[in-house]
C-alpha positions in Angstrom: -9.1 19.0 41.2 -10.4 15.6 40.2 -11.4 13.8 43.1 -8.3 10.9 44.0 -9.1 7.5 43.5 -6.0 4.9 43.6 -5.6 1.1 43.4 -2.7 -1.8 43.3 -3.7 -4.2 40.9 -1.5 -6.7 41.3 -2.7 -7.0 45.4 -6.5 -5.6 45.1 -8.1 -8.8 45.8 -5.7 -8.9 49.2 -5.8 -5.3 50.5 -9.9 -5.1 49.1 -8.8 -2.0 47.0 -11.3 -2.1 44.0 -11.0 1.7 43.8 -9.7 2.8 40.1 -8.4 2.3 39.1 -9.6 4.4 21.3 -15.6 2.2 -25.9 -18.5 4.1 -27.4 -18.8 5.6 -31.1 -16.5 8.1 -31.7 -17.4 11.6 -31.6 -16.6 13.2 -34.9 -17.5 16.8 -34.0 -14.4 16.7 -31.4 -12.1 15.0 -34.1 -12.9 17.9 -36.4 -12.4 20.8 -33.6 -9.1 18.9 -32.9 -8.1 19.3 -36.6 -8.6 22.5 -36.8 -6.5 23.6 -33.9 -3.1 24.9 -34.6 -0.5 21.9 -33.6 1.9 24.8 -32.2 -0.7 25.3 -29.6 -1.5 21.6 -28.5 2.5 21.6 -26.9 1.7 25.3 -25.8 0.4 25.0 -21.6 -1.6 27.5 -20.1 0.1 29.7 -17.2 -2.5 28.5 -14.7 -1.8 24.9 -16.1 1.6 25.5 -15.0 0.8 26.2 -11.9 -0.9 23.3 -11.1 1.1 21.2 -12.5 3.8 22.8 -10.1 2.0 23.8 -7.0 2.7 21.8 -3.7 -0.6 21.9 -2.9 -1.8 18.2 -2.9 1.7 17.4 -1.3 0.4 19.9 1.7 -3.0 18.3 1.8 -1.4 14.8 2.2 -2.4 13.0 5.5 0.4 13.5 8.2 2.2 10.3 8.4 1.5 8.1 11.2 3.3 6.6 13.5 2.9 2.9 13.2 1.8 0.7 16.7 4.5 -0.8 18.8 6.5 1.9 18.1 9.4 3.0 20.7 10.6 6.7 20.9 12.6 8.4 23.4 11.2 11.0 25.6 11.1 14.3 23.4 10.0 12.6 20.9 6.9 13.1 18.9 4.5 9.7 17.8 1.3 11.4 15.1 -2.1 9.2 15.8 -5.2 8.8 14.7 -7.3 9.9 17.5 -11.1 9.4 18.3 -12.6 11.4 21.4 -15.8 10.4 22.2 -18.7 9.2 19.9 -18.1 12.1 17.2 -14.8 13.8 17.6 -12.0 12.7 15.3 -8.9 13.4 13.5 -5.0 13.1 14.0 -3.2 14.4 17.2 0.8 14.5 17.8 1.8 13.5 21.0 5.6 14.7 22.6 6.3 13.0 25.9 8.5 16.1 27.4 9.5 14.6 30.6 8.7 12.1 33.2 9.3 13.3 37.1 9.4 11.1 40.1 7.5 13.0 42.8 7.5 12.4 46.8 5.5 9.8 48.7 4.2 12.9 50.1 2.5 14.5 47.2 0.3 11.5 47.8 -1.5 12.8 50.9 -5.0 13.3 49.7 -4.9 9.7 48.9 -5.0 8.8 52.3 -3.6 5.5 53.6 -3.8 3.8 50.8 -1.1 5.2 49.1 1.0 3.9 51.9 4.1 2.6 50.2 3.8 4.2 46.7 5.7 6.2 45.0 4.0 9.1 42.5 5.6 9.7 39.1 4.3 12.7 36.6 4.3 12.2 33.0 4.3 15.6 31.5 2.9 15.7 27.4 2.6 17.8 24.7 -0.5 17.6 22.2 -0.8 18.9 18.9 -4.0 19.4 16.8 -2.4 17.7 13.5 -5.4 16.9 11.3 -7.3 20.4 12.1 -10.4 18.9 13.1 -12.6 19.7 16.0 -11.0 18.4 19.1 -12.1 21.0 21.6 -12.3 19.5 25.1 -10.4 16.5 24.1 -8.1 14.5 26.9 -5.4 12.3 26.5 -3.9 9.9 29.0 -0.8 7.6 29.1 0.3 5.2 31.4 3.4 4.7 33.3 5.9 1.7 32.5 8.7 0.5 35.0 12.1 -0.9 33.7 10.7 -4.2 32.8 8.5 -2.8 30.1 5.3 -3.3 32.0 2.8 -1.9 33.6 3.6 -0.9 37.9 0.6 -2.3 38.8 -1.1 0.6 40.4 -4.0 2.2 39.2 -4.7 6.5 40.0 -6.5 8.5 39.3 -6.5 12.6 40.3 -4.7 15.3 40.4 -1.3 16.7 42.8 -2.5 19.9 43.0 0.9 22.8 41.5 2.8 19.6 40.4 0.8 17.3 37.8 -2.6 18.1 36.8 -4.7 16.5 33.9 -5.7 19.4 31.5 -8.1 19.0 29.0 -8.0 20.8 25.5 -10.1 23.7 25.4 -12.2 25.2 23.0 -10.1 26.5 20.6 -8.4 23.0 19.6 -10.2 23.4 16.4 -7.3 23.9 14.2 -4.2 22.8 12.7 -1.3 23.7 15.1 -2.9 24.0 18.2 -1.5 22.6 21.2 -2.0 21.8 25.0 -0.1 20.5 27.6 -0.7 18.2 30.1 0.4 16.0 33.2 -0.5 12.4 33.9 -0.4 11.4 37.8 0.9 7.6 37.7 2.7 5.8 40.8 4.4 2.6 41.8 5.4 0.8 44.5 8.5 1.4 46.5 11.9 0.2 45.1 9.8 -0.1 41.4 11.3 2.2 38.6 9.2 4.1 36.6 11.2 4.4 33.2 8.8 4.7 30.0 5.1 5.9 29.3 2.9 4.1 26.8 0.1 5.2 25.0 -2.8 2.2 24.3 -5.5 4.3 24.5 -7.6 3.6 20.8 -8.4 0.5 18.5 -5.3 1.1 16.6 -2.8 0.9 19.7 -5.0 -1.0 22.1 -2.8 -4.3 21.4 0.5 -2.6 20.5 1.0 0.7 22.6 3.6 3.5 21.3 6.3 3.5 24.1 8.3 6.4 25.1 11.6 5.6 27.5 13.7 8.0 29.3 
């Protein structure tokens, strides 16, 4: 278990919590072999013409389509990204945000007193290996979003142990289709909401974060 770490950033500088916490001639030899070949068999096509000419095969190796930034889904819902991990691991990820639990003041214990008036809340995630690239060991992380859109204010980080741990992927997230699931310890104040998730972290979302509400 990661070890906790927890801060309130709207009140650090008051409580001293500094703690936590993407055209040439023409070529008359070809005129002349042209000439001599039967019209009938210029209209005539090939059967392995036809079949790339009908084969879905450049449809299936189109990009997935990405979900644009600033987009807002509902939780269930899948947003596909662009995703870099690292210095040289890239390619494109699916993210489904399947639930997010508010969990007991208690669940906070390990934290000590400084999680004395907050409340933790577990956003649970789905990720799928879209683009089939090497993302073994890969982590993703989103962050919690109370009901006036923004973030609580408090930054965690660590694990409750049998009710929301971070997982990383493992080493067989090489390949198209592969999935992991995961958990996201976030918390808030006392008497502040938690009602949507966001997810900021790369270049393309920085500035305009995907945003998943219950």
């Amino acid at each position: 278990m990661r070890r906790p770490r927890i801060a309130i950033a709207a009140v650090a500088a008051t409580l001293g919590l500094a703690l936590a916490a993407c055209g040439g001639e023409e070529d008359t030899a070809g005129d002349a072999a042209a000439a001599e070949t039967p019209a009938s068999s210029s209209s005539e096509q090939s059967p392995a013409s036809e079949t790339e000419s009908s084969s879905p095969a450049a449809d299936e190796a189109a990009p997935a389509e990405v979900t644009p930034p600033g987009t807002e889904l509902k939780v269930g819902e899948t947003a596909t990204i662009p995703f870099t991990y690292g210095t040289e691991k890239s390619g494109t990820i699916a993210i489904t945000v399947t639930a997010i639990d508010k969990g007991d003041p208690a669940d906070l214990a390990a934290f000590g007193d400084r999680a004395n008036g907050l409340v933790p809340y577990f956003i649970r995630i789905k990720v799928e290996n879209v683009g089939g690239t090497d993302l073994s060991y890969s982590s993703v992380r989103l962050r919690a979003l109370g009901e006036d859109g923004r973030g609580t204010g408090v930054v965690i980080t660590g694990d409750v142990e049998g009710k929301c741990e971070s997982t990383n992927a493992d080493d067989t997230f090489t390949a198209a289709g592969a999935t992991f699931e995961s958990c996201t310890l976030q918390a808030a104040q006392e008497g502040v909401a938690v009602t949507g998730a966001e997810f900021g972290d790369s270049e393309e979302y920085s500035d305009d974060p995907i945003v998943w509400t219950a």
